[in-house]
N, C-alpha and C positions, 0 to 999 in steps of 0.2 A: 504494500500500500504506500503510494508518495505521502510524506508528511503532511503536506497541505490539506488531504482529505481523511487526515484523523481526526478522531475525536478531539481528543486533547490540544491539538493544534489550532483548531476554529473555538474550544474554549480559551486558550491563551489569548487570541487575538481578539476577543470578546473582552479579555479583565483590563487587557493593555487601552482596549478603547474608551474604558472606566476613567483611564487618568487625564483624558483631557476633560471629563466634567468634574473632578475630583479639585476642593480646596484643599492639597496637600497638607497634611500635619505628620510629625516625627511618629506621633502614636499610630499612625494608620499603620507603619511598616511594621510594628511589634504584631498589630493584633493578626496580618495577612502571616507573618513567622511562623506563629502561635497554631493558625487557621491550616497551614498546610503540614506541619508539626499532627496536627489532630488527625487527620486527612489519613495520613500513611500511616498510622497507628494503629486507629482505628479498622481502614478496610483490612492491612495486612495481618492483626491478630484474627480478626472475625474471618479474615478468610480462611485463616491457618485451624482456628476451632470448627469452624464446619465441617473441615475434613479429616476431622481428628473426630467430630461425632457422623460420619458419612454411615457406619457398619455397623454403628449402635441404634438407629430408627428412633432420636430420643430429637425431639424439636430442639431449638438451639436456647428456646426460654424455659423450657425445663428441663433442660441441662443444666440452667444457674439454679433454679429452686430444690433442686437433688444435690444434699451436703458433699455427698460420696463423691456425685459426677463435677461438681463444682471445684471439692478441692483438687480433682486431677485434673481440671482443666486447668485450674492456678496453678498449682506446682509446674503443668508441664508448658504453659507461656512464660511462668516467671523462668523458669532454663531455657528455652531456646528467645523469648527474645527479652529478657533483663526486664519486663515489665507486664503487669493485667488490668484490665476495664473490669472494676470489678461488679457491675449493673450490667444488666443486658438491654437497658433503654438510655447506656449513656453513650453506647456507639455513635457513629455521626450522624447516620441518617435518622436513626430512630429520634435521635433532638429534633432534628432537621424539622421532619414530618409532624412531629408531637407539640414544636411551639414555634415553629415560624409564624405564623400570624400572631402571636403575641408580641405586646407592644416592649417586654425586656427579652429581647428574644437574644440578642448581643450577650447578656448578663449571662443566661440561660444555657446558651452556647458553650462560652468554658467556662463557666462552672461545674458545667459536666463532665468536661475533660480534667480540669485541675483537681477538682477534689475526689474523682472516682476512678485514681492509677494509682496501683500498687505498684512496688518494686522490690526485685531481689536484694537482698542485705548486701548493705556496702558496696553496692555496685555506683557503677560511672553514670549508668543511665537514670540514676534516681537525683545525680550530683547537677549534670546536664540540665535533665525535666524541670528537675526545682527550680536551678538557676533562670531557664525560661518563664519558667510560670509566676516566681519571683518578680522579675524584670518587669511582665505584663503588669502584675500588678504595681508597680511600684511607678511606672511613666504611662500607665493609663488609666483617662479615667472613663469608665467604663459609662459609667451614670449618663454622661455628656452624649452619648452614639442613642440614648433610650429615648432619646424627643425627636420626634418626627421632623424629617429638614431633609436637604440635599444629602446632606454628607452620610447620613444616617443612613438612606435609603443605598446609596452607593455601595456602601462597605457592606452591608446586608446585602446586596447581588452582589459581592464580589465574594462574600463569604459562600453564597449560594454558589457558586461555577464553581470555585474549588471541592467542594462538597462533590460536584458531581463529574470530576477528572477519574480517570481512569488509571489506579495506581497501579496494572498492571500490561499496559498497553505496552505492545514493543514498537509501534512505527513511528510515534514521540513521547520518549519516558517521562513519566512523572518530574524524573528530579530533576529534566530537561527545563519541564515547564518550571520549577520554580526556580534553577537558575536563570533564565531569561526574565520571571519575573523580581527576583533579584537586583538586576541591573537595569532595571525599568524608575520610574519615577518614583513608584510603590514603595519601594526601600532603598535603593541607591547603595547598594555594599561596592567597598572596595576591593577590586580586582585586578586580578593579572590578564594580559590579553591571552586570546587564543594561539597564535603563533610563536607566543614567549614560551607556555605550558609546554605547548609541541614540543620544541625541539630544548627544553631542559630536558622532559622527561624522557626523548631518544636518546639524549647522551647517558644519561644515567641508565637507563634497561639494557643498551649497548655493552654497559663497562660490571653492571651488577644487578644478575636477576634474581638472587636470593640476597635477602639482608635480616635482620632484628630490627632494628633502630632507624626509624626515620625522621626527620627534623626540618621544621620549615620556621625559622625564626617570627619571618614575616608572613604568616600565616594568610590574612585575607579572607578572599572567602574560599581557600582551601582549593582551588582549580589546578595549583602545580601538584598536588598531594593525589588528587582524584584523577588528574592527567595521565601519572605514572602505575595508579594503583591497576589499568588495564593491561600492562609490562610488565610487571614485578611485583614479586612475593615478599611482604615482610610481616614481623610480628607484630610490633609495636609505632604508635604514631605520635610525635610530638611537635608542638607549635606555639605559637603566641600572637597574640593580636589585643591589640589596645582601643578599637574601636568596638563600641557597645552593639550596636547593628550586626555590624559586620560579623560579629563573635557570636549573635545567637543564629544569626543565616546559616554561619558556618557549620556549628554544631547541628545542627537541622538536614544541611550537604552532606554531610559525613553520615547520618543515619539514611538519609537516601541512597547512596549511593556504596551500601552493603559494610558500610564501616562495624566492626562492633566496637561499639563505646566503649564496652569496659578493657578495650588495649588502645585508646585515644586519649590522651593526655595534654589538653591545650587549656593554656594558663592566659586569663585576663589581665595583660601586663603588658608594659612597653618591652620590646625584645632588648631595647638597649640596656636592662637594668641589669641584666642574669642569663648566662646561658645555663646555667644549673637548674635540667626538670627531673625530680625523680635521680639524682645520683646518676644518670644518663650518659653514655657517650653512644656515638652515634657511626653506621654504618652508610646512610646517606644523607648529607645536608640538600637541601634544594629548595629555592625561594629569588623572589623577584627582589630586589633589593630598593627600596625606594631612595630620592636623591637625599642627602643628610645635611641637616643643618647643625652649624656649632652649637647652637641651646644645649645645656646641662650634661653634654657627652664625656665632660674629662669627670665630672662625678659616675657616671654610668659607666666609663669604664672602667675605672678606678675598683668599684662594684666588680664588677665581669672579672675580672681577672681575680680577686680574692674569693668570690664563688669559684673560678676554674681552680685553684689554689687549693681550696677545702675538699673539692671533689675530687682530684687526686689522690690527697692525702687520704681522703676516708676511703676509697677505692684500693691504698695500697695497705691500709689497717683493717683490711675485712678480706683483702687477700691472705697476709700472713695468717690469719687466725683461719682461713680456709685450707688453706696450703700444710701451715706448718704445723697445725693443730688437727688436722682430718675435719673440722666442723662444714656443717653443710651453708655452704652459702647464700642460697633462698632463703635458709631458713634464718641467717646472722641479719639480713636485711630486712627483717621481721619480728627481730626479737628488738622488741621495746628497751628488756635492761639494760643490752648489749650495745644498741643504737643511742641510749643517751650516756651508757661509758665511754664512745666515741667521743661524744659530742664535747664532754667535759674533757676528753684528750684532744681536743681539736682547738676549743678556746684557752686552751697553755701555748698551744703554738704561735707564734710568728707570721700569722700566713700575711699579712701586709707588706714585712718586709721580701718575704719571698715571691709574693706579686708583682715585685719591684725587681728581680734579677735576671726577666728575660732580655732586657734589652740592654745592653750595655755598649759603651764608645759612642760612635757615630748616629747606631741606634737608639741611644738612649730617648733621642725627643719623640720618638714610638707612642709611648705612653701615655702623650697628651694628642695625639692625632683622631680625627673624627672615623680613621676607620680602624681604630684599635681593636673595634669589636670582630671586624672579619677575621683579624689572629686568633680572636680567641674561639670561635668558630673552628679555625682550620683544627686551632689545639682540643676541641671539646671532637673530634674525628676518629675513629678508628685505624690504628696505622694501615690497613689495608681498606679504607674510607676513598667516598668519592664526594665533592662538593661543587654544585655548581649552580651556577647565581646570574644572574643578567643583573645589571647596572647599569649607569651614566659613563657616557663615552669619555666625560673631564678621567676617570680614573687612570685612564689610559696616559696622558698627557701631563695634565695638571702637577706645575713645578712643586708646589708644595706637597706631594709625594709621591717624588723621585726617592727617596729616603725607605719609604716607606716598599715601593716597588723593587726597588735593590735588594732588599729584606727577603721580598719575595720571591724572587726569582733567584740571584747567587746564592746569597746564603742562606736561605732554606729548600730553594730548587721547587716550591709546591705548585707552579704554575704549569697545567699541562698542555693549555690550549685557549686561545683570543677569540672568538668568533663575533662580527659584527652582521647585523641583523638591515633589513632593507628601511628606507625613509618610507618608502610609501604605503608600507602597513602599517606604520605608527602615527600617519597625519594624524592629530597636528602638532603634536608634542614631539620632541627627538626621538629617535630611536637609539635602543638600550645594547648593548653588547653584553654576551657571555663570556665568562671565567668559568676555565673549569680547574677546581684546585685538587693536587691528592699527596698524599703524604708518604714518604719513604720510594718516591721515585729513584728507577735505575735511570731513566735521558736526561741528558744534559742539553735537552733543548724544547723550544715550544713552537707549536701547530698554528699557523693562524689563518683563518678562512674569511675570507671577505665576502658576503652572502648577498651585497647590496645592488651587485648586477646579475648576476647568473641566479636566477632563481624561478619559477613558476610556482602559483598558486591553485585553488581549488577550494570550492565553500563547503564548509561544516555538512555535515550530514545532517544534522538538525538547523534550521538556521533558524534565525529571529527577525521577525517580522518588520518588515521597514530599514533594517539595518546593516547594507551593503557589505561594510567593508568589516564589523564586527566579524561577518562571517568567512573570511580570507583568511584559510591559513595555507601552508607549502603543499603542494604535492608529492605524493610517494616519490617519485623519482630524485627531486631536490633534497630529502631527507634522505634517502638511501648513499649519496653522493659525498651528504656529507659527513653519516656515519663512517662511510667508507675511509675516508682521507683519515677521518680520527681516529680509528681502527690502527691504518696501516702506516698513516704517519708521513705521508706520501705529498708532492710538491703537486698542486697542476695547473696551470697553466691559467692567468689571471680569476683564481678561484683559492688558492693556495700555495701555503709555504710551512716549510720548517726551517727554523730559525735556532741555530746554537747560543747557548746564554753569552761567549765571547763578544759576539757578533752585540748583542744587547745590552752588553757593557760599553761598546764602543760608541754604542747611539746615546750613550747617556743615561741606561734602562728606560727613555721613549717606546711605551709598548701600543702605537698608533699603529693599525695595522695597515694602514697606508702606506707608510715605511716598509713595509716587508710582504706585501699582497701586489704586484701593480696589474692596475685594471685597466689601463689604460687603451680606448680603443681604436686611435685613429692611428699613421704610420709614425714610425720612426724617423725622422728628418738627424741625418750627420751634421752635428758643425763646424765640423772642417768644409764639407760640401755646400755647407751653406753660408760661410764665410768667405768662399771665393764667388760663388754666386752674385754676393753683395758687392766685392770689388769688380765684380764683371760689369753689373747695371751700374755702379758709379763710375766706371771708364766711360763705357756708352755715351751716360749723363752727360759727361762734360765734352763728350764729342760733338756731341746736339746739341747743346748751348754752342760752344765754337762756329757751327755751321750756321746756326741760327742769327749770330749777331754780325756773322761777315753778309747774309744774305741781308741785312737791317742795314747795313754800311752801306751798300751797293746803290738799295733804295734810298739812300740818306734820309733814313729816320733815325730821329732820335726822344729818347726818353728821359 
């Protein structure tokens, strides 16, 4: 089926057509979060209990009034998905149907959902729900949507389309439509583009498709996390994000798009404060790096490196006592006694000034740099870790760190690869170049692909309505091209180059890859050849003149 003639597809284009009669307010996008949060919950338990009572001939409402049939259906929702409705008229439709014409039908709505979900003890998904359900109440006021008016009737059909999305359609998924409406009016989360996701996430499944540990500092609304999760296998997910929106969208993306919450671990926090989640190192970094302003960075990093300080140290104090003592290590990271005898070993230590001793000599002024924190990044890595990040092209350039690029590249060698990304997928802002960084490299040199002429595109398999260029990202071939060169490390011809670190000492560590990519497409002109050229037409010249002023004499004019 083509997208356009899905269901869910002419419902999307229906709630998008909401927002131009809609007077925008901040609370609109909590309650739409909240609204499609309900959505998938709801139809995917109810649809998971009906086939769980398919063979037992018992309706699905006296299934809940039977204690016996009741508690196995809780026990066996709260294990496979972290949570249960514990009514069987607080589903969505059965609201839906039971008080939509009532005039608190908003109120009525989640209420039904906030106060009628159970959850598995100590799980993420009961931490998650709260956090949402919390927030809803806390920036909305709900009272204000219960008086008849425009806005009121709006968000009540817009509650109603969601309501009646198809959470299990495959020609335009669920969690399709609520990313697009995501990045709609409705809520406006912050995002990475499409073509940025793409090809972090090929570099990364390329180089690592088993991992434990993955990490997105700059978390968003989770697009490079969910990019990669169709490539590669890991256990565990870690992030950060400091905007409020953004963070409960997020949380919402993640449960759509097959995440289980209780191995998701994203922290409501500026990433500049702390790379330390969970005692954490990590197997893959990957995140869009936004551009960075000096504000509060030499306190945040200052922070970062004495959390990367502490996490070492307790990392290698739960080593020894693993190692040298036979104790189980899961289990050391879980004993409470254990973990605040650490802790009181840890607050004897020094770790300030030993956050102070990576940088010394030349490198010292490190420490005050606004990109401190990407060291401590690379150092919060698995030595056999992969990190890669798209950023501002000044990183490349920008004299004030040269310093910091020498660091990177000679003396600690973690640079593996430059790739600059095309302008015209990024109108109207610049376009971002990747870094891909790894640690305990054997080359002594780096890859850099200039992607900004040689490239073709091709739109999203889902696209979004109205929005041309959102939906532009590379074609298989252009990725395959340029997996290949990073693979094999290979030079080609105004598309690529490998560069030895000598070579990038000599430039001054200028990692412009204009310098070492030339794309140039018109001919080559010699200037030796072209400098006699010139003295050929200035001979001529003044031959022409000569003949010109003796044919002016002849005539005796004069000027």
């Amino acid at each position: 089926m083509r997208p356009s003639r899905s269901r869910n597809y002419k419902i999307l284009r229906n709630i998008l057509s909401q927002t131009r009669q809609i007077d925008f307010t901040q609370d609109i996008s909590y309650l739409i979060i909240n609204a499609f949060l309900y959505k998938y919950a709801s139809d995917l338990l109810k649809d998971y209990l009906m086939t769980v009572l398919e063979d037992s001939a018992i309706p699905f409402d006296e299934a809940y009034e039977n204690d016996e049939c009741r508690k196995h259906l809780r026990d066996d929702a709260l294990k496979t998905f972290g949570y249960f409705i514990d009514s069987p008229n607080c589903f969505i439709d059965e609201v839906i149907n039971q008080s939509y014409s009532e005039r608190f039908f908003i109120h009525r709505f989640f209420t039904s959902f906030t106060q009628h979900l159970e959850f598995s003890r100590d799980s993420n998904y009961e931490k998650y729900f709260t956090f949402l359900f919390d927030t809803l109440k806390r920036e909305v006021n709900i009272n204000k949507f219960e008086f008849e008016g425009e806005n009121h009737l709006i968000v009540k059909e817009i509650i109603i389309l969601i309501s009646r999305l198809d959470v299990m359609e495959e020609a335009y998924p669920f969690e399709e439509v609520f990313d697009q409406i995501c990045r709609s009016k409705l809520i406006r989360t912050t995002h990475d583009p499409e073509y940025v996701t793409q090809v972090l996430s090929a570099i990364v499944s390329s180089a690592k498709m088993d991992a434990v540990d993955v990490y997105n500092p700059f978390f968003n609304d989770g697009a490079s996390l969910i990019a990669l999760k169709n490539d590669t296998r890991w256990a565990n997910t870690y992030g950060k994000c400091a905007d409020n929106i953004t963070y409960c969208a997020s949380i919402v993306k993640m449960l759509l798009s097959d995440f289980d919450l209780d191995k998701v671990f994203l922290d409501y926090s500026s990433p500049f404060e702390s790379v330390d989640i969970n005692n954490a190192s990590f197997d893959v970094i990957v995140s869009r790096i936004p551009s960075i302003t000096p504000r509060n960075y030499k306190r945040f990093n200052r922070r970062q490196n004495i959390e990367r300080v502490r996490n070492t140290k307790r990392k290698q104090l739960i080593g020894v006592l693993s190692d040298d003592f036979a104790m189980d290590g899961e289990a050391l990271m879980n004993d409470e006694v254990i973990n605040s005898a650490i802790d009181d070993i840890l607050k004897k230590m020094d770790l300030e000034k030993e956050a102070g001793l990576n940088f010394q000599g030349e490198y010292e002024s490190l420490k005050d740099s606004e990109y401190l924190f990407l060291i401590n990044l690379i150092n919060s890595l698995n030595d056999d870790g992969i990190m890669a990040v798209s950023m501002a092209q000044s990183f490349l350039s920008k004299n004030s760190l040269q310093t910091l690029r020498k660091y990177l590249t000679v003396e600690k060698n973690y640079i593996d690869a430059i790739i600059s990304l095309p302008d015209e997928l990024s109108k109207p802002r610049p376009s971002d170049i990747i870094v891909v960084f790894r640690k305990n490299r054997s080359k002594d040199d780096i890859v850099f692909v200039d992607m900004s002429k040689n490239y073709e595109t091709s739109r999203l398999k889902h696209t979004v309505p109205g929005m041309f260029r959102r939906n532009l990202v590379f074609d298989g071939k252009t990725m395959y091209e340029l997996i290949d060169v990073l693979i094999k490390r290979i030079a080609v011809e105004r598309f690529s180059n490998v560069v030895d670190l000598e070579c990038i000492s000599e430039n001054e560590f200028n990692l412009s890859i204009s310098r070492y990519v030339d794309t140039f497409e018109g001919e080559f002109v010699s200037l030796r050849d072209l400098k006699y050229q010139k003295e050929e037409i200035d001979e001529n010249l003044k031959r022409l003149n000569k003949k010109i002023d003796m044919m002016l004499s002849d005539l005796n004019i004069r000027f």
